[in-house]
N, C-alpha and C positions, 0 to 999 in steps of 0.2 A: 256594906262597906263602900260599893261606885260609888254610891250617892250620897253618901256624905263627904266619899271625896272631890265630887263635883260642886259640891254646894259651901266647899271652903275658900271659893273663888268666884264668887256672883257676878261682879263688875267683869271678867273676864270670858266666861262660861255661859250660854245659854243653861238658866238652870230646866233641863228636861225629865220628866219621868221617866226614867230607865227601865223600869218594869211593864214600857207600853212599848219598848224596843226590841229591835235585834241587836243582844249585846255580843259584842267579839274581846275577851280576854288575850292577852297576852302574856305568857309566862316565862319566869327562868331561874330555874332551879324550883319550881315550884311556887314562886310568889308572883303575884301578878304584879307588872311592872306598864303594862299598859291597856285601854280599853278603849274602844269606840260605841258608837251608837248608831245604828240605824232606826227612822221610821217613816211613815208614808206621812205624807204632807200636801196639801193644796196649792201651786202658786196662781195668786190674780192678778192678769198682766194678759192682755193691755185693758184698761179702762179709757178711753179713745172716743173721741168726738168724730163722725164723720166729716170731711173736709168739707167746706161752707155753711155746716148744718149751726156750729158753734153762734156764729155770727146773728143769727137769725131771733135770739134768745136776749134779755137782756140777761144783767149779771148775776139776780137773784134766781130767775127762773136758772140758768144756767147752773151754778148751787145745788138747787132743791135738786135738779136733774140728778147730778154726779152723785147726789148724797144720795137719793134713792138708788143709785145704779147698784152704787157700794152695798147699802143695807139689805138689797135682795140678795144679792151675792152672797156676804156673810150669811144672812141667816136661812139660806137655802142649805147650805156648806151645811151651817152648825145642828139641820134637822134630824136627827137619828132616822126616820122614816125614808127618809132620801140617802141618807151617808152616814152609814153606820158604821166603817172601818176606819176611816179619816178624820183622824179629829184634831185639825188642825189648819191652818193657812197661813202664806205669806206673800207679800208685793214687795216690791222695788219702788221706792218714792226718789225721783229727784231729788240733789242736792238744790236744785235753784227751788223747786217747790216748796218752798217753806211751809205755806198755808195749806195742804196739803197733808203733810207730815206732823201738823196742831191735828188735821182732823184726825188722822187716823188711832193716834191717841186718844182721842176722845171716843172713837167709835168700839174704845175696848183694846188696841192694839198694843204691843209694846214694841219698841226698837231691839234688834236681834241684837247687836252689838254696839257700841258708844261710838260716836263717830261714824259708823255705818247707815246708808238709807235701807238697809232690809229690818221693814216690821212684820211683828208675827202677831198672832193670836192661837192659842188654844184652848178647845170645846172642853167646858164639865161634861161628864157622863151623867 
């Protein structure tokens, strides 16, 4: 019943697996009138160039850099053998970061909310 009431509001709603949470009901008179979700979550922040180190790179090398930084990251995260309880991640992308914010989309993420810079990703089991 959560979850299909959560999932009548997409555009709104992180749509989340509720049966991977700690759910908290709320009742009155017997009917539930309201619910929350908890669950364990990753965040990745900061991804961080050392100060002058940036410079030293042209802009492609620079790239390849970030984009492997990223993809060890996630797919250290998404190992069951490493991180079995956690199956999930999110960062903070700049609004000035556009390009940025294409990749992270591209690297499998989605946008938490419309308008908002927090993208997620979560692990298949």
């Amino acid at each position: 019943m959560l979850q299909a009431d959560l999932a009548k509001d997409p555009a709104k709603w992180e749509q989340v697996d509720l049966s991977k949470g700690i759910v908290c009901v709320t009742t009155y008179e017997g009917k539930i009138v309201m619910y929350g979700n908890a669950r364990l979550i990753w965040q990745i922040e900061p991804i961080k160039w050392i100060e002058g180190a940036r410079k030293q790179f042209a802009p492609f090398e620079r790239k390849k850099a970030t984009y492997l930084t990223i993809r060890w990251l996630r797919d250290w995260l998404a190992d069951m053998r490493h991180n079995p309880l956690i199956r999930g991640y999110f960062c903070l992308i700049s609004n000035v970061n556009q390009a940025m914010q294409k990749n992270a989309v591209s690297f499998g993420m989605h946008r938490v909310y419309m308008g908002v810079k927090f993208f997620a990703e979560n692990f298949k089991e």
